[in-house]
C-alpha positions in Angstrom: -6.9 -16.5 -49.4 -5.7 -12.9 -48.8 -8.5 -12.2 -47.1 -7.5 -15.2 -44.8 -4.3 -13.9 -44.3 -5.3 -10.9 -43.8 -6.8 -11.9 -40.6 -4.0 -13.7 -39.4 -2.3 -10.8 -39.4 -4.7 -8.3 -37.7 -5.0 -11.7 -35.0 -1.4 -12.2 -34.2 -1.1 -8.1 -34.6 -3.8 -8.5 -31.4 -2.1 -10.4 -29.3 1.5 -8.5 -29.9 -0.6 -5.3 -28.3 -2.2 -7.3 -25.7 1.2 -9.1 -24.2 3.0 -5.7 -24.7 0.3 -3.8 -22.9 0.4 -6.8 -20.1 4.5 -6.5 -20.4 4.4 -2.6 -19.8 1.9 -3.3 -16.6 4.4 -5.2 -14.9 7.7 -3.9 -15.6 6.1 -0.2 -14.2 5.9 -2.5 -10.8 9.5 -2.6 -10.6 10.2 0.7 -10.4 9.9 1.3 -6.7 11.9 4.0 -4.6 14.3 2.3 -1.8 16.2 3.3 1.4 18.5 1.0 2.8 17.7 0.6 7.3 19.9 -1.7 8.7 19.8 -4.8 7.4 16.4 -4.7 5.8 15.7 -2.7 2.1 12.5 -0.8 2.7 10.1 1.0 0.0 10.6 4.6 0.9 6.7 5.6 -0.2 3.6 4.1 0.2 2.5 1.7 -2.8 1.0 3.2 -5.4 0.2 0.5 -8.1 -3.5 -0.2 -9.8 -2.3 -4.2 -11.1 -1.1 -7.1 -9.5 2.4 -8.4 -9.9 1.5 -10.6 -13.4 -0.2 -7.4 -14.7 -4.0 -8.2 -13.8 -6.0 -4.9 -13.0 -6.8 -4.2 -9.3 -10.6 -2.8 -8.8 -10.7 0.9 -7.9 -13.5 1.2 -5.0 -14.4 4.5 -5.9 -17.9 5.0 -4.9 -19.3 3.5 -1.5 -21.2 0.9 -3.7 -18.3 -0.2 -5.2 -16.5 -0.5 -1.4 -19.6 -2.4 -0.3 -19.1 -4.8 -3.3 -15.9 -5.6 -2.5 -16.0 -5.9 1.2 -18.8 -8.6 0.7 -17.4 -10.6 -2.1 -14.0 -10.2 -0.4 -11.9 -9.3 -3.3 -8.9 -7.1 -3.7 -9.5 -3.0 -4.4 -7.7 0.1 -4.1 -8.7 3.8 -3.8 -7.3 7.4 -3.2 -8.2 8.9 -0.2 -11.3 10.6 -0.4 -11.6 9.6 -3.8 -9.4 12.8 -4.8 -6.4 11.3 -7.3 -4.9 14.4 -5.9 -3.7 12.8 -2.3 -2.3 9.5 -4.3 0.5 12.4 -5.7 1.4 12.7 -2.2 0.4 9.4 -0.3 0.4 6.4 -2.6 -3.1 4.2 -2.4 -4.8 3.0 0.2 -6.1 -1.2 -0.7 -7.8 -3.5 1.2 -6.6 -6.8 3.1 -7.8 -8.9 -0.3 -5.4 -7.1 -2.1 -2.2 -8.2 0.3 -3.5 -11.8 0.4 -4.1 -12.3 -3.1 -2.3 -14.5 -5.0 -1.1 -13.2 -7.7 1.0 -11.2 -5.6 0.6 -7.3 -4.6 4.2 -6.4 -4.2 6.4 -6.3 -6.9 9.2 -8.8 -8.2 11.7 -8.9 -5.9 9.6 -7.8 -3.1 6.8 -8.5 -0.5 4.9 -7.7 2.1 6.0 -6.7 5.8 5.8 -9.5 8.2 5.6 -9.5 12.2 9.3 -10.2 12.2 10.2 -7.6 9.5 8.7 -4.4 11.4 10.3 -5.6 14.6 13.5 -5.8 13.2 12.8 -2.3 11.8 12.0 -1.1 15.6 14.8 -2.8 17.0 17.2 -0.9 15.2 16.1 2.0 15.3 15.9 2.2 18.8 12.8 0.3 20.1 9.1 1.3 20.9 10.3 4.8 22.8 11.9 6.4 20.2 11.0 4.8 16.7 8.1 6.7 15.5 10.4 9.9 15.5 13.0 8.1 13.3 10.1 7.0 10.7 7.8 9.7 10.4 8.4 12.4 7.9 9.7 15.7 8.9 6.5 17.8 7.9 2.6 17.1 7.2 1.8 16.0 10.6 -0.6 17.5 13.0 -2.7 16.5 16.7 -6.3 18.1 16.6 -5.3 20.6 17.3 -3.4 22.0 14.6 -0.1 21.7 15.9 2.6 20.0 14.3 3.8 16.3 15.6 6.5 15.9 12.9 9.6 13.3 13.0 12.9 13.7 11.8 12.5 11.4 9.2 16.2 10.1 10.3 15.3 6.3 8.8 14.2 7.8 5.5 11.2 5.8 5.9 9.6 8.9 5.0 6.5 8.1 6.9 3.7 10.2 6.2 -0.3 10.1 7.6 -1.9 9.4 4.5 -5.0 8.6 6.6 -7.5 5.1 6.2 -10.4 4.2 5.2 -12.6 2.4 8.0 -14.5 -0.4 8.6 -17.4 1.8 7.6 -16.3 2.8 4.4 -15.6 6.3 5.6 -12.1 8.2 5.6 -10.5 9.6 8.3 -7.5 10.7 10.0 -5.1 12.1 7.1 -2.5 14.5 8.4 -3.1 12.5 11.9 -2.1 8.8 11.3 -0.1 6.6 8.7 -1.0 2.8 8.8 0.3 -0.1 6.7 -0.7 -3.5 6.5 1.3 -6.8 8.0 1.5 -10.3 6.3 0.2 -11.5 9.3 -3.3 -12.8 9.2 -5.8 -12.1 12.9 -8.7 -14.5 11.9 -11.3 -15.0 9.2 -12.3 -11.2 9.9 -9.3 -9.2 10.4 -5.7 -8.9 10.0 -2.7 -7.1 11.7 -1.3 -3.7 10.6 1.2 -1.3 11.8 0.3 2.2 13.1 1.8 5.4 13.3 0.3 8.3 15.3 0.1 11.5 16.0 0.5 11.2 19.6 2.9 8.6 20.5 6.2 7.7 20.1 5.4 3.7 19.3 4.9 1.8 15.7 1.7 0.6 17.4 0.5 -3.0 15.8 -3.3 -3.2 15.8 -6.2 -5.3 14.3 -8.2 -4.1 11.9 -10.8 -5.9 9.7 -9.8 -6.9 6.1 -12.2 -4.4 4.2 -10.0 -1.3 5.9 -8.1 0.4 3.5 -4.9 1.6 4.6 -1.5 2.0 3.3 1.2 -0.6 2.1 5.0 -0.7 2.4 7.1 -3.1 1.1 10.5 -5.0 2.0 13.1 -6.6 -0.4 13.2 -10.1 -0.5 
């Protein structure tokens, strides 16, 4: 009998730890830096969360196997660019389109992912297509190919920085030359829309790219 009870104990001991890990998970999804532009409520750094808004765990693609894997089976993953935990201190993650369009919900409580009409509100008011990219991007850690700095003012507080991608191909490229983020907006079977930002154009460009590209995420307020 004590032995029985015993069990019971270590058991219901179990799933205490195991709803207050899950508990912990989420709640950390909350806490999410802001910047009020216009009308909107904007995340003012890139998302940087490894679990999906119940608490399930996102799959880190941290080999080229692993990014294979998931671009096939077309399931959500994450990654640091270059694979170096390092640039997440400074740019957030980069995740796949599976990731956006799952379910069980990317962006926090409270939150959710850019739509068409949300980043064209954003470009409307601050300014239109001409000027905007000035506005959003931040006011150092940009350069052209050169070398040569292609900073904004960061006058939104978007804070905008080029946290780079990785391609179609698996590879990574363009950090310190472009900042993408992805759109609700679904292309096709294949490929989805994103918003660009780069070094050599005033314009918050909106582009296609295939749904195994990893790129950045913002999010909006509800």
């Amino acid at each position: 009998m004590k032995n029985t009870k015993f069990i019971i104990t270590l058991l219901f001991s179990a799933i205490l730890v195991s709803f207050s890990k899950k508990e912990t998970l989420t709640k950390k999804l909350v806490d999410i830096a802001e910047v009020k532009i216009g009308t909107q409520t904007w995340s003012s750094s890139n998302l940087d969360v490894t679990t999906f808004r119940n608490g399930d765990l996102i799959q880190e693609a941290k080999s080229m196997q692993e990014w294979k894997k998931a671009s096939e089976e077309r399931t959500p993953a994450w990654c640091y660019y270059d694979i170096d935990s390092e640039n997440g201190k400074t740019y957030g993650k980069l995740y796949n389109w599976y990731a956006v369009n799952d379910p069980r919900k990317l962006a926090p409580k409270g939150w959710h992912i850019p739509n068409e009409a949300d980043w064209n509100l954003l470009v409307d008011f601050l300014g239109g297509k001409k000027i905007v990219a000035t506005k959003l991007k931040s006011s150092s850690g940009w350069t052209d190919e050169k070398g040569k700095a292609t900073n904004g003012t960061n006058e939104s507080g978007f804070n905008a920085l080029p946290a780079g991608n990785r391609s179609y191909f698996g590879e990574f490229f363009d950090k310190g030359n472009v900042a993408s983020w992805w759109s609700a907006g679904e292309v096709s079977s294949e490929s989805s829309w994103a918003r660009e930002l780069n070094n050599n154009n005033n314009n918050l460009n909106k582009v296609n790219y295939f749904k195994h590209t990893m790129v950045s995420i913002r999010c909006i307020k509800d």
